[in-house]
Structures are given as structure tokens and as C-alpha cells.
C-alpha positions as YAML, in Angstrom:
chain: A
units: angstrom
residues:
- id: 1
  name: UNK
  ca: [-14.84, 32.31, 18.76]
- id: 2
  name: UNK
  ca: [-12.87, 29.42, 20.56]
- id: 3
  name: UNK
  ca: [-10.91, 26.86, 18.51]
- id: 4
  name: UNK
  ca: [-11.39, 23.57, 20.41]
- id: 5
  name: UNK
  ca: [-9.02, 20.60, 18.94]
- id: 6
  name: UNK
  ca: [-10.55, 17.25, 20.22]
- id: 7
  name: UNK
  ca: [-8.25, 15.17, 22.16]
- id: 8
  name: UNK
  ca: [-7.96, 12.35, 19.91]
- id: 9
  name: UNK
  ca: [-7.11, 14.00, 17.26]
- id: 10
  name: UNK
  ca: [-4.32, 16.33, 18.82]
- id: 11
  name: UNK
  ca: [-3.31, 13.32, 20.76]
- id: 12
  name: UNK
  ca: [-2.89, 11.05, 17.27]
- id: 13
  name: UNK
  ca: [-1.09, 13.83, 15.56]
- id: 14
  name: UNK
  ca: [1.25, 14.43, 18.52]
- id: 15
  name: UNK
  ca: [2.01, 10.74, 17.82]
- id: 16
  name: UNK
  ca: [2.74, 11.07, 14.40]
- id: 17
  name: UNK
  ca: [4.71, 14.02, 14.62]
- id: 18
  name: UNK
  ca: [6.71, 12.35, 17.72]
- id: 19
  name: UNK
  ca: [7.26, 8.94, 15.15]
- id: 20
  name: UNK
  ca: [8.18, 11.64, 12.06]
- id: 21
  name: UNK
  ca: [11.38, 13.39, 14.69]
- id: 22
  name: UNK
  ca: [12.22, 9.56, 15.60]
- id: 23
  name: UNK
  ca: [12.51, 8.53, 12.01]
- id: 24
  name: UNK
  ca: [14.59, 11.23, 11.18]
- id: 25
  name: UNK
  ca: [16.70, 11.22, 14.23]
- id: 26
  name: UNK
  ca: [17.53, 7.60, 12.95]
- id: 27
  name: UNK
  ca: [18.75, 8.80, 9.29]
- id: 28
  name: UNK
  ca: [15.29, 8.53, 7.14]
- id: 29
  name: UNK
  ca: [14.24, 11.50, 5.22]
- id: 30
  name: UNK
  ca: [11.00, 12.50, 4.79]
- id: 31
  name: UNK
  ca: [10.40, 13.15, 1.37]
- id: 32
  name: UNK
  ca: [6.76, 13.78, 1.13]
- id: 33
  name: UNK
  ca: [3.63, 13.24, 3.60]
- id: 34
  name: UNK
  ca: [0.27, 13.37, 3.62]
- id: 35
  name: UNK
  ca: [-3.48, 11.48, 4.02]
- id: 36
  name: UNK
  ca: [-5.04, 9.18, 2.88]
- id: 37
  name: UNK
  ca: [-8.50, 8.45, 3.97]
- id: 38
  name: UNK
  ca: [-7.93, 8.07, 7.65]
- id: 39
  name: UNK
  ca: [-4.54, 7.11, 7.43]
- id: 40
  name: UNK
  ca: [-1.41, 8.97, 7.16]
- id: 41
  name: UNK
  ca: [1.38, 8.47, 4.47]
- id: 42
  name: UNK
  ca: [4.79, 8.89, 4.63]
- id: 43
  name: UNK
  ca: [7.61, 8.91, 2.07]
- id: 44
  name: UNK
  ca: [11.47, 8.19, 3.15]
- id: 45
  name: UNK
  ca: [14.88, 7.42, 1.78]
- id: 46
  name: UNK
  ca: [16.82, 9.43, -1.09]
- id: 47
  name: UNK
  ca: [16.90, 9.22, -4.94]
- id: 48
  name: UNK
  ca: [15.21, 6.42, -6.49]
- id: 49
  name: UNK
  ca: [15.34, 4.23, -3.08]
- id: 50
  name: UNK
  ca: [11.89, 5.34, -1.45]
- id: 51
  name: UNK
  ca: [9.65, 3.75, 1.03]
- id: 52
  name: UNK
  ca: [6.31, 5.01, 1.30]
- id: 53
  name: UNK
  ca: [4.74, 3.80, 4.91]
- id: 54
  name: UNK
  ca: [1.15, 4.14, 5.24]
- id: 55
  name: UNK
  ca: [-0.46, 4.40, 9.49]
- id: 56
  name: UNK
  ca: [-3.07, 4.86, 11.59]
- id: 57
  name: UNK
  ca: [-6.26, 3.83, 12.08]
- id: 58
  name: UNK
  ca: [-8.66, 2.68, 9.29]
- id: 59
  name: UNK
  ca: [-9.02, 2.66, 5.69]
- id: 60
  name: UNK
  ca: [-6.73, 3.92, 3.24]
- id: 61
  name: UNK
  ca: [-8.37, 6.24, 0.23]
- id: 62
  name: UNK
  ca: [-9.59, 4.64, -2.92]
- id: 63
  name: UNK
  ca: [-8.17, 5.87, -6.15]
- id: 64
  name: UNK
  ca: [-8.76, 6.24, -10.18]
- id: 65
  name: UNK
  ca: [-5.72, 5.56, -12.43]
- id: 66
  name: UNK
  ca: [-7.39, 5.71, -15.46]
- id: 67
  name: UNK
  ca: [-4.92, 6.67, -18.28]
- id: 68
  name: UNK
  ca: [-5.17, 7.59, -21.97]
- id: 69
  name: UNK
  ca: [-2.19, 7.25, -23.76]
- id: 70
  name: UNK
  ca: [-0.44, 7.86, -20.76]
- id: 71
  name: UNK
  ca: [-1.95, 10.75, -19.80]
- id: 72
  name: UNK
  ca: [-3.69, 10.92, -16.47]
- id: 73
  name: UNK
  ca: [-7.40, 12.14, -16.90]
- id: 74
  name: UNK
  ca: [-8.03, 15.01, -14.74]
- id: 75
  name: UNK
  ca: [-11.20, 14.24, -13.53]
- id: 76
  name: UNK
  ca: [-10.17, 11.55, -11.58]
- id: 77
  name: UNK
  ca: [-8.13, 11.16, -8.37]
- id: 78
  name: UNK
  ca: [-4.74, 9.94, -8.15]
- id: 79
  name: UNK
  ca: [-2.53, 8.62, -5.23]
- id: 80
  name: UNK
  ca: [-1.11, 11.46, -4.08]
- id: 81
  name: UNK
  ca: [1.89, 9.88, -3.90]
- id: 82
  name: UNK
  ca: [1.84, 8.80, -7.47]
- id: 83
  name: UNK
  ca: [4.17, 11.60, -9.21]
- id: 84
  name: UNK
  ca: [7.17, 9.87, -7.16]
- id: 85
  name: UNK
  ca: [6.25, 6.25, -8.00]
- id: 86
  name: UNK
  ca: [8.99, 5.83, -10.08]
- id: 87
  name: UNK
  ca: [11.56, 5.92, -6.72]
- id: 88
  name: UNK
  ca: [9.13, 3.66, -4.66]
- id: 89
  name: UNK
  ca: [10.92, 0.08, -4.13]
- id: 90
  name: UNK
  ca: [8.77, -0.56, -0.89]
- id: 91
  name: UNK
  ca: [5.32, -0.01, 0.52]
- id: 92
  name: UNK
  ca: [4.84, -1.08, 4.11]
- id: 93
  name: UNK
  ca: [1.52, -1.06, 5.23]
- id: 94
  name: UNK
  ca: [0.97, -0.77, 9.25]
- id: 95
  name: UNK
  ca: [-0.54, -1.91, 12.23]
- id: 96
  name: UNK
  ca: [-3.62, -0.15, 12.26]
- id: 97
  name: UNK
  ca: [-4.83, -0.04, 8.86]
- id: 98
  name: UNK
  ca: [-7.57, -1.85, 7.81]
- id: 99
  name: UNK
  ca: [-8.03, -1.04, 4.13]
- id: 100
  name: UNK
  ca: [-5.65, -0.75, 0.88]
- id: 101
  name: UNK
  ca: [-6.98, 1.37, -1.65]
- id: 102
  name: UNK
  ca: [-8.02, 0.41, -5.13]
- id: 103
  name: UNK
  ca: [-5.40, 1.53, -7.29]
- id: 104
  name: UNK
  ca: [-3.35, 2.67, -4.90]
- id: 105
  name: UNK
  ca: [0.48, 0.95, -6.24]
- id: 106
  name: UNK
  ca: [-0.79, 0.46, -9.67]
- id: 107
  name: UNK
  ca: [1.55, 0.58, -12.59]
- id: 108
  name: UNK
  ca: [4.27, 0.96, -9.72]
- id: 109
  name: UNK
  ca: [6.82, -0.55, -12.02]
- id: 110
  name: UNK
  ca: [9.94, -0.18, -9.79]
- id: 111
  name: UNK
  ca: [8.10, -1.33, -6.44]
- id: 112
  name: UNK
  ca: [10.00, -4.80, -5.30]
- id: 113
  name: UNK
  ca: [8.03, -5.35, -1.53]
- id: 114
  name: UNK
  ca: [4.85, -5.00, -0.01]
- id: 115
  name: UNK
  ca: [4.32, -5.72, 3.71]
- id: 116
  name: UNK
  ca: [1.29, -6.07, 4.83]
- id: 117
  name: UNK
  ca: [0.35, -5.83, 8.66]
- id: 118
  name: UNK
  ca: [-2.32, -8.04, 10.12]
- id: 119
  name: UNK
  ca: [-5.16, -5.48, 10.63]
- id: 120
  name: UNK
  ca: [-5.30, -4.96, 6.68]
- id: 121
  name: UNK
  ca: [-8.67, -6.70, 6.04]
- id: 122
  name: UNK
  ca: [-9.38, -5.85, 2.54]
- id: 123
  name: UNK
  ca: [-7.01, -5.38, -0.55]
- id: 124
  name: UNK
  ca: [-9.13, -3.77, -3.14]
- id: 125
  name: UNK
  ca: [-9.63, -4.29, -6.69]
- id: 126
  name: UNK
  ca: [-5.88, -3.10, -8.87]
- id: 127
  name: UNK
  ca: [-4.06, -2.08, -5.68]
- id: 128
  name: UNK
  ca: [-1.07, -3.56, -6.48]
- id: 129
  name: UNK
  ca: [-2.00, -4.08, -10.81]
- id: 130
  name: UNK
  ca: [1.21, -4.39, -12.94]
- id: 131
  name: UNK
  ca: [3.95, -3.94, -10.27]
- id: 132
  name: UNK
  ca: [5.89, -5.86, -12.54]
- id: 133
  name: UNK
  ca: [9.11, -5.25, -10.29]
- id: 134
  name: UNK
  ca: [7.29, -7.08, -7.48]
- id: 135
  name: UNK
  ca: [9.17, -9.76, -6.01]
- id: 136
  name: UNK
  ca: [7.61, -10.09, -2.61]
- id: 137
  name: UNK
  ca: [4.39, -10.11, -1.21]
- id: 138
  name: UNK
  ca: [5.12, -10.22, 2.62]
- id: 139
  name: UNK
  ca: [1.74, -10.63, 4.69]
- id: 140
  name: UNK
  ca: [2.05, -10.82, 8.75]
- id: 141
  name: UNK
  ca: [1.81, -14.17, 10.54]
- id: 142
  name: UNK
  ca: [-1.14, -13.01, 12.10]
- id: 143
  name: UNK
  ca: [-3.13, -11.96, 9.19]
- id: 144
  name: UNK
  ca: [-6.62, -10.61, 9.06]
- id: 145
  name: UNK
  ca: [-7.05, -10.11, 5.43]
- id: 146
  name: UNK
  ca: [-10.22, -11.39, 4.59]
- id: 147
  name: UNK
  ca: [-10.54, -9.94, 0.75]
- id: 148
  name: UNK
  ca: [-7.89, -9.66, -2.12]
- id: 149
  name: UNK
  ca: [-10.17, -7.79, -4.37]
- id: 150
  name: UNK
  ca: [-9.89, -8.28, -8.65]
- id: 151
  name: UNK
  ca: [-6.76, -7.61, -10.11]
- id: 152
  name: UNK
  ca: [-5.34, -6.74, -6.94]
- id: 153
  name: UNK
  ca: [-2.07, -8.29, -7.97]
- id: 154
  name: UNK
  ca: [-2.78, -9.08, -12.12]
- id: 155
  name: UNK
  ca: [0.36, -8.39, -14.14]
- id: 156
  name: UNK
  ca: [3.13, -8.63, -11.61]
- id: 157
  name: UNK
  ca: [4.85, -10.69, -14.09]
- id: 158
  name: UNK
  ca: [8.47, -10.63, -14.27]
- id: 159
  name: UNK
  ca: [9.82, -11.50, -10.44]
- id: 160
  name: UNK
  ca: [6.98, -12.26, -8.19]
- id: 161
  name: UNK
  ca: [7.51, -16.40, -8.22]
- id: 162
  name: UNK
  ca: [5.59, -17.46, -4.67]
- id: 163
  name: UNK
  ca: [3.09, -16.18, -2.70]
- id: 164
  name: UNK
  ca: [1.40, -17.66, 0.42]
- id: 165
  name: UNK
  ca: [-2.04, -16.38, 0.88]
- id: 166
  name: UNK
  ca: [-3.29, -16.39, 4.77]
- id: 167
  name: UNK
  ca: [-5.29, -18.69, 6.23]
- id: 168
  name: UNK
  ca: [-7.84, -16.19, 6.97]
- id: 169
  name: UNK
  ca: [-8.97, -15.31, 3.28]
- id: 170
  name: UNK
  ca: [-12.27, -15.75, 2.41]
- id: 171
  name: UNK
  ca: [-12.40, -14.37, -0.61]
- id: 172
  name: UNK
  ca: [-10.22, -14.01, -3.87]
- id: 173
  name: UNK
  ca: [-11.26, -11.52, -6.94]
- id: 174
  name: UNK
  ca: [-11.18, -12.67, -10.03]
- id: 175
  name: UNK
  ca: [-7.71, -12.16, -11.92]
- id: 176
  name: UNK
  ca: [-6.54, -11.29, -8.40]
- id: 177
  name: UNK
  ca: [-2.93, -12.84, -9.78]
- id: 178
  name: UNK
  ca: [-3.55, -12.61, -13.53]
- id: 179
  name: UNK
  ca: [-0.88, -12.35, -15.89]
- id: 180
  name: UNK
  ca: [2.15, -13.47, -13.14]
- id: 181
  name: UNK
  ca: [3.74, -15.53, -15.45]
- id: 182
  name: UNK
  ca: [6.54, -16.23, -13.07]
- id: 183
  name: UNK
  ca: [4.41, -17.26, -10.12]
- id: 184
  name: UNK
  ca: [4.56, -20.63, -9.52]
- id: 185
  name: UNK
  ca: [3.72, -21.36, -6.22]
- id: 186
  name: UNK
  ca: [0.74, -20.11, -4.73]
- id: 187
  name: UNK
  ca: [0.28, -21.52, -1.14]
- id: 188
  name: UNK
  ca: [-2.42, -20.95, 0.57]
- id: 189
  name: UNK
  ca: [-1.46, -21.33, 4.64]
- id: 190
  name: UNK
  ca: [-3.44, -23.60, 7.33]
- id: 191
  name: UNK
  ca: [-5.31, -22.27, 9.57]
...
């Protein structure tokens, strides 16, 4: 039996692999790596100073974080990333993706930045829920985001004061930025 590898696919892993040596060559470790959906996920830095990065092309994996007491239920998927979420203090999302997860960053409590690139089109519902660390919210000039699903932001409630909301949002959940009691300026920017 032959093993074929389809182009594309060894081509986009050669790729990542190629941007993985580059990073490191430049003084970022990789702590952890993985998918998500159709995208990949990296984690870099040391200690409690993480960034988790999150490439390629499409949608990122929606997730459960249901909790009793604390305790995650089994049943239900996590982030992947979500055993070191104590140490994340950024989340940049790239060029390419189209599609945060639900629940992805919740109950990130140390997370201070998001950057979001300008092929994200949809932030889905709790994504970001009770980052309560959150002090920026840093979407790209040429934003496509179209959706910023329910709760997608509720409870970041300690730093996150302003947040300018692209010109190309249709559509804003309900309690999308519930419970920011430090938010007082929401702009929304012309188009």
C-alpha cells in the first residue's frame, strides 16, 4: 500500500514547521502545540508569561467549559490549551482565521490582550467570558468581523475600560459586554 500525502497539506505543514524553527531561532519557546479545528495553535514564552497564537486557514474549534464546583465535567471538551491558562497574558489570533471558538479564553483570568486579525469573521458566544484581566481588545484596521456572538466578552470587569467595535459588525449578542463594569467607552468605528 502507498502512503500519498496531498500537496496542500504537506505544503501547509512545511510552513508551519518552517514558522515554528523561525520563532525559536528568534528566542520564543514553544511550550505546547496543537489543533484546533482547522487551525493550528501555538504556545510561547516561559513561566507565567505565555502567548498562545492561533493560524491557518479557517475556523477555530468550538468548546464546552461547563464547570461544577470547579470541576471540569468530563463529558465535555475543553480547549486544549486550557490546563496552562493560568500563564496565558496574550492570545493573538492570525491572518487566516476566520472563526474564534465558543469558549475558547473563558475564565482566562490572567489574559490582558487579544488581537484579532481581519479575516476573524465571527466571535462566538463566551469566547472571551470573564477574562477579568482583560485590558485590551485590539481588532485590525481592516476588520472583517461580522458577529460578536453572546457573552463573548460578559464579565471582563476589572481593566477592560474602551473598546472600539469595527465598522463592519453586523451583529452584537446579547450580553456580548455584560458585567464590564469598567468599560466606559464603547465606540463603534465609521465605516
Amino acid at each position: 500500500m502507498r502512503l500519498m500525502i496531498k500537496p496542500l497539506y504537506f505544503l501547509y505543514f512545511a510552513l508551519v514547521s518552517i514558522a515554528l524553527f523561525v520563532g525559536k531561532a528568534a528566542g520564543a519557546q514553544t511550550i505546547a502545540e496543537g489543533m484546533t479545528g482547522d487551525c493550528v495553535w501555538t504556545l510561547t514564552g516561559s513561566g507565567s508569561n505565555l502567548t498562545l497564537t492561533v493560524r491557518g486557514e479557517g475556523e477555530m474549534a468550538n468548546y464546552v467549559s461547563y464547570r461544577s464546583n470547579g470541576v471540569e465535567i468530563k463529558d465535555l471538551p475543553s480547549p486544549p490549551w486550557w490546563s496552562l491558562k493560568d500563564s496565558i497574558k496574550v492570545v493573538d489570533i492570525e491572518e487566516g482565521v476566520t472563526h474564534v471558538g465558543s469558549c475558547a479564553f473563558k475564565d482566562f483570568t490572567r489574559l490582558e490582550s487579544v488581537k484579532i486579525s481581519s479575516s476573524v469573521v465571527t466571535i462566538a458566544n463566551e469566547a472571551f467570558l470573564s477574562c477579568t484581566s482583560l485590558t485590551g481588545i485590539d481588532f485590525s484596521a481592516s476588520s472583517s468581523l461580522e458577529v460578536i456572538g453572546e457573552s463573548a466578552f460578559s464579565g471582563c470587569s476589572t481593566k477592560l475600560a474602551s473598546v472600539t467595535i469595527p465598522a463592519s459588525v453586523i451583529a452584537i449578542g446579547e450580553s456580548a459586554f455584560s458585567g464590564c463594569k469598567n468599560l466606559s467607552e464603547l465606540t463603534f468605528a465609521a465605516p
